[in-house]
C-alpha positions in Angstrom: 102.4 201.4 78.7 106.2 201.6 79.2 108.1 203.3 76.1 112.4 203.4 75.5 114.3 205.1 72.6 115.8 202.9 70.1 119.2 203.6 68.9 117.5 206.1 67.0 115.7 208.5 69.3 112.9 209.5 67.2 111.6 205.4 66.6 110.4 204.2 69.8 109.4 200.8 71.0 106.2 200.6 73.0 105.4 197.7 75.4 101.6 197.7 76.6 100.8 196.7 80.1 99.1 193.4 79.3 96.5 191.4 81.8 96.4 188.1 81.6 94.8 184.6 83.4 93.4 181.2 82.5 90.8 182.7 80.4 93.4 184.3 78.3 94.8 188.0 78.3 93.5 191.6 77.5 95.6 194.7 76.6 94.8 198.3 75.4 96.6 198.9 71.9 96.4 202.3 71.3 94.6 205.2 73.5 95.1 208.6 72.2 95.0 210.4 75.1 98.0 207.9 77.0 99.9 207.9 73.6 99.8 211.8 73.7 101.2 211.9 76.9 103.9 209.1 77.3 105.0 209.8 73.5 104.3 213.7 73.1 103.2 214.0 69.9 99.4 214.8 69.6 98.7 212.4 66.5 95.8 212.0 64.1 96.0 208.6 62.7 93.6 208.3 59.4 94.1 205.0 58.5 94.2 201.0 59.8 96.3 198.8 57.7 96.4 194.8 58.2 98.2 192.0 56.4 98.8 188.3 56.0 102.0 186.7 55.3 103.8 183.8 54.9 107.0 182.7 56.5 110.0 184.8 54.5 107.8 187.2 53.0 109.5 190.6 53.2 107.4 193.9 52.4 109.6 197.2 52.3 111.6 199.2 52.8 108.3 201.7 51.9 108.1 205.2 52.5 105.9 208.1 50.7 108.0 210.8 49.9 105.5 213.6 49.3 102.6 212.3 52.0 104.6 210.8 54.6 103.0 208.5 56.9 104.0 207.8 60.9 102.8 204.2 61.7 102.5 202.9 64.6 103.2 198.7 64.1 102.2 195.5 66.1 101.7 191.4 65.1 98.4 189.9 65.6 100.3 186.7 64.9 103.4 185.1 64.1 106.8 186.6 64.9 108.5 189.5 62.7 111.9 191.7 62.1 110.3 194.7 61.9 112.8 197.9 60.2 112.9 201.3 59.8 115.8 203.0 58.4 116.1 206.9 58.7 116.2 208.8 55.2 116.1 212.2 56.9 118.7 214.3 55.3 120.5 216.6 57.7 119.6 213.7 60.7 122.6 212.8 62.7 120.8 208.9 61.7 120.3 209.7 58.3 121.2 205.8 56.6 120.8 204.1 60.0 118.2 201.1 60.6 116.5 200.0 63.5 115.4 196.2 63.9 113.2 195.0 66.4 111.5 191.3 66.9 108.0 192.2 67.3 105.6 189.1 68.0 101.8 188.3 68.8 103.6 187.0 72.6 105.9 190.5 72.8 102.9 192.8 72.4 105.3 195.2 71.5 104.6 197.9 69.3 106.9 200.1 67.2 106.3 203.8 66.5 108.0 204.9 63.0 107.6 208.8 62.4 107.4 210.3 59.0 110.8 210.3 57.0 112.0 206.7 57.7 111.1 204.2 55.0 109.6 200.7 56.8 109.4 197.1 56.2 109.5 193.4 57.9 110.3 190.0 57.1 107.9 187.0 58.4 110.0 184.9 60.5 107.1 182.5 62.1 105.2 180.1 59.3 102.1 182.9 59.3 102.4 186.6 60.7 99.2 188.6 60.8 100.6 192.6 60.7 98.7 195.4 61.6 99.6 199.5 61.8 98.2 202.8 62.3 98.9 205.7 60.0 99.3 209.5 59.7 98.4 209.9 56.4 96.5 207.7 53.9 98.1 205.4 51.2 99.0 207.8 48.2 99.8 205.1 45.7 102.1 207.9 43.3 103.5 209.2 46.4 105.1 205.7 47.5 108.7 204.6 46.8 110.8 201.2 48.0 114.1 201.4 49.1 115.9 198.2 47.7 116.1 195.5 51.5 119.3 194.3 50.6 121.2 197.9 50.3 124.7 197.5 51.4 125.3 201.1 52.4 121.8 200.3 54.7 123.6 197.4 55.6 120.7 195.4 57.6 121.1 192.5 59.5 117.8 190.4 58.1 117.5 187.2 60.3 115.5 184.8 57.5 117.4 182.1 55.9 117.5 181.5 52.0 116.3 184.5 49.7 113.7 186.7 51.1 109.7 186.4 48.7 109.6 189.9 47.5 106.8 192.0 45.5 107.5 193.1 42.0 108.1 196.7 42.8 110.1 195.6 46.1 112.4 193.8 43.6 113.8 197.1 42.0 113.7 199.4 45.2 116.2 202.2 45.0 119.2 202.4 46.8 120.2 204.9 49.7 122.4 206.8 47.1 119.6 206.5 44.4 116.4 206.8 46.3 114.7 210.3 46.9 115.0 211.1 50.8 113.2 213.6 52.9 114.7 217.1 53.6 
């Protein structure tokens, strides 16, 4: 597993050592113990989370402010912008995002640690996302921060308007949204 810092330290992109021939390929995803060391955080992920979308299908920017949730991202299939944008107050990235192209042909994985709210956009027809997390879904606990916040500023590479859910339509702004201490 080889890991680099992103632009901001703390999210870290994660390419797994893949093994592939004419049958087709294999690759370890996740192993605890090699996570632990290469990454240094001793982890306890509680919950597996999978989804199916269609091409310009954005879900985020999500974050739960009072059980905050690491997660630990990959594609299955299909091709994504995967985000994460820092809303640690007092963090010399606080208001800073991160994009990364993850894809089922990448492998690559993307590690987003409590206090950053997430999301992607589906940039293949189908994408097939799946994540680990720290915490379990606490449906009262989880707020959106609104994609298209110009003070975020993100650089979303899907042409036309984006297929948002309900609550993703009135996400808070950076200046409105509650952030983590």
């Amino acid at each position: 597993m080889q890991v680099e810092s992103t632009v901001i330290p703390d999210v870290l992109l994660i390419t797994p050592k893949v093994f592939g021939d004419d049958r087709g390929f294999f690759y370890e995803s996740y192993n605890q113990k090699v996570f632990h060391e290469k990454i240094g955080l001793d982890l306890n992920f509680v919950q597996d989370n999978h989804s199916r979308s269609q091409k310009n299908v954005l879900r985020g920017l999500h974050y739960q402010i009072g059980k905050p949730q690491g997660k630990l991202v990959r594609v299955l299939a299909g091709t994504i912008q995967d985000v994460a944008v820092d809303l640690r107050q007092g963090s010399l990235t606080f208001g800073k995002s991160i994009s990364y192209i993850l894809s089922a042909e990448n492998y690559q994985q993307l590690w987003i640690p409590e206090g950053f709210a997430h999301g992607f956009v589906v940039l293949s027809e189908v994408a097939e996302v799946a994540y680990k997390a720290t915490d379990y879904y606490a449906p009262s606990e989880e707020r959106s921060l609104i994609w298209n916040d110009p003070d975020v500023a993100i650089a979303w590479q899907f042409e036309g308007q984006p297929i948002l859910s309900a609550k993703d339509v009135i996400g808070k702004s950076l200046k409105e949204a509650e952030l983590f201490l």
